[in-house]
C-alpha positions as CSV (number, residue, x, y, z in Angstrom):
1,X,6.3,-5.3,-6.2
2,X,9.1,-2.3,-7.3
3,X,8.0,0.9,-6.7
4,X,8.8,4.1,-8.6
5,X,8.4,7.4,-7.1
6,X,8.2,10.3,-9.5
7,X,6.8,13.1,-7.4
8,X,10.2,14.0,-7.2
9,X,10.8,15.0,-10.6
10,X,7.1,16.5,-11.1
11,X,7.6,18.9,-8.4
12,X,10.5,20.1,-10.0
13,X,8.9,21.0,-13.1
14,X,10.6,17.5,-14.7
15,X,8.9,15.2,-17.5
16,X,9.3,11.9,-16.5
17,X,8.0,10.0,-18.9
18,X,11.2,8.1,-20.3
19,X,12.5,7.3,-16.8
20,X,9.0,5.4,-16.3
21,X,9.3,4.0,-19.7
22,X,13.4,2.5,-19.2
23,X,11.9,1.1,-15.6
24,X,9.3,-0.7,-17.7
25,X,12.1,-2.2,-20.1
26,X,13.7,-3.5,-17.1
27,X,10.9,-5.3,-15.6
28,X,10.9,-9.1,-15.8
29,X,7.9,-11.0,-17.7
30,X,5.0,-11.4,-15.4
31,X,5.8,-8.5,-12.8
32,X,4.0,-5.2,-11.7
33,X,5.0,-2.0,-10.6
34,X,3.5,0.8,-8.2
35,X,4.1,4.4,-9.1
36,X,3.9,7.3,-7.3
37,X,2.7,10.6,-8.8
38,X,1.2,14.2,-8.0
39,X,-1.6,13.5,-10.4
40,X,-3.8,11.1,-11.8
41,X,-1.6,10.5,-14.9
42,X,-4.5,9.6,-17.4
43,X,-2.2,9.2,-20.7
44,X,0.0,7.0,-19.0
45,X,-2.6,4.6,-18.2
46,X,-3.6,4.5,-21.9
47,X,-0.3,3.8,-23.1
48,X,0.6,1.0,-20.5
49,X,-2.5,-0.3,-21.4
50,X,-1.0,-0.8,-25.0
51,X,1.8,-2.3,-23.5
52,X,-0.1,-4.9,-21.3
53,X,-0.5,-3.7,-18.0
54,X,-3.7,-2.6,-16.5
55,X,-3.9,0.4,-14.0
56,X,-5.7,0.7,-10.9
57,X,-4.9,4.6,-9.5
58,X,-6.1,5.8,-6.1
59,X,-5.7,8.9,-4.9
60,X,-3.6,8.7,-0.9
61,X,-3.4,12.0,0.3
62,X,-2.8,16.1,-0.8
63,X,-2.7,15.3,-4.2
64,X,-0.9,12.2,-4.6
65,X,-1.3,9.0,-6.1
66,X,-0.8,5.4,-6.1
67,X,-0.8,3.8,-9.3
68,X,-0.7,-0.3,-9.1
69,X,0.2,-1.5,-12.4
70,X,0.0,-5.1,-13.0
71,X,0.3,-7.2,-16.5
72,X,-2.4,-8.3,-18.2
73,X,-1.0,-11.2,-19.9
């Protein structure tokens, strides 16, 4: 499974919304990602969702998260 880490970018006060977006585009049919994040990112979720992948986030430790994404079709 690739991984992208954002925490990165959110801690410096960076949007990174269209460098998870052109990692998507470059995924092959069929394959999931994990992302890493500060939050629970809610509205991505909902707009992967659109896109075919379902979301399963759990929170590791001081305010991270683990998001498994995996395609739904």
């Amino acid at each position: 499974m690739k991984e992208l880490d954002v925490r990165p970018m959110l801690n410096a006060g960076v949007d990174p919304f269209d460098d998870i977006m052109a990692f998507v585009a470059e995924l092959r049919a069929g394959e999931g990602f994990r992302l890493w994040a500060t939050f629970r990112p809610n509205p991505l979720l909902n707009v992967l969702a659109h896109r075919g992948y379902e979301g399963q986030a759990r929170e590791i430790s001081d305010g991270n998260w683990a998001i498994d994404f995996t395609p739904t079709t």
